[in-house]
N, C-alpha and C positions, 0 to 999 in steps of 0.2 A: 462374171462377178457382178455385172450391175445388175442381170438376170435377180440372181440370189438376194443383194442388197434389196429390189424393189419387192421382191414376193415377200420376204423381212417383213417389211414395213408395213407390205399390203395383211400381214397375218397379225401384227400389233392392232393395226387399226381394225384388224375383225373383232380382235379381244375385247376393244375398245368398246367397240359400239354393242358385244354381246354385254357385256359386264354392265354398259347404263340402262342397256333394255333389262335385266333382271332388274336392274335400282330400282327403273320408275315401273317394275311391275310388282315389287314387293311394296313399294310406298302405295301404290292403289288398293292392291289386297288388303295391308292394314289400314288404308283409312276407310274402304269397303266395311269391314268388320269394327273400328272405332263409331260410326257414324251411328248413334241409337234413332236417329229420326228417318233412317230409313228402314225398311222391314226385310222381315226374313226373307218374302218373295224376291224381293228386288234385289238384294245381294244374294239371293244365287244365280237370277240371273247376269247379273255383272261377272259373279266368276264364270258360269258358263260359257259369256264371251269371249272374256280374257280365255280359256281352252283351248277355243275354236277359233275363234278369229282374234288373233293376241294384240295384231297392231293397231287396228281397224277400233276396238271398243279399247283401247289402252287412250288413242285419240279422242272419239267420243269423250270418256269419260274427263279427260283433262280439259276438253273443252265446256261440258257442262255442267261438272262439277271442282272446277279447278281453284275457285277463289273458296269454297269452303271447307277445299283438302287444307289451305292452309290457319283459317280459324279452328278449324277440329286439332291441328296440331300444336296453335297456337296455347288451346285450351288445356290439351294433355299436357304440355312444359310445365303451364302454372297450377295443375293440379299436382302433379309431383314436386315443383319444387315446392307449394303449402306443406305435402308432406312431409320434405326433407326439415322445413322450417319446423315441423312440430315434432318431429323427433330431436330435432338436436337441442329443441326447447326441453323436451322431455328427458333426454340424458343428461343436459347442461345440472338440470335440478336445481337444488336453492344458491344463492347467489351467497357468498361467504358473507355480509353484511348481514341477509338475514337466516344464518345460520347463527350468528352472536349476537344478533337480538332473541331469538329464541331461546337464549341458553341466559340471557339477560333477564330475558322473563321468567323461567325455569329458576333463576336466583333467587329473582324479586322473592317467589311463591316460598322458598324454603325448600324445592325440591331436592337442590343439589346445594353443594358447598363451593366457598370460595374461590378450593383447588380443584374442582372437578370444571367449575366454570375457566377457568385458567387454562384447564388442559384442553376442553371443547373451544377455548376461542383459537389456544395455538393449532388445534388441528384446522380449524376454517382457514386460518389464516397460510395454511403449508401449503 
């Protein structure tokens, strides 16, 4: 039983250690491929290593380029969340305040009537 119990434990902790080694070898590949300041030569040969010798340049790599995997990542967060912030600026659209000054101004001019302005302010305001 302890036999069983410890071979267990000892196949968790193999899962373990496979499952971070993909982590930190998918986190390299994409910031291999994120990085525009390095060239197309040199990212192949970084995956070529990663291939062939997976630990070895997996190491390397985090040592030598290890503090600007996380400015490269730092930077892609805040470009997508700029985006995130510009679409929902862009879905948000006019703000109901100046949706009834438009329709305020749209009065002024004689475009629309009393009760049309009446109906455009209740719809801003729903």
């Amino acid at each position: 039983m302890f036999a069983s119990f410890l071979s267990a434990t000892w196949f968790l902790f193999e899962i373990f250690i496979f499952i971070a080694y993909l982590m930190v070898m998918f986190h390299i590949i994409a910031d291999i491929f994120r990085d525009h300041q390095l060239g197309g030569g040199s990212k192949a040969l970084w995956i070529i290593g990663l291939i062939f010798l997976p630990i070895i340049t997996a190491l390397v790599y985090l040592i030598a380029r290890g503090k600007g995997m996380a400015e490269r990542q730092r930077g892609a967060l805040q470009k997508v969340r700029s985006q995130q912030e510009e679409y929902i600026k862009e879905l948000a659209g006019v703000s109901p305040a100046d949706q009834i000054a438009r329709a305020k101004a749209l009065l002024g001019e004689g475009t629309i009537t009393q009760d049309e302005f009446q109906k455009l302010k209740a719809k801003a305001l729903a």
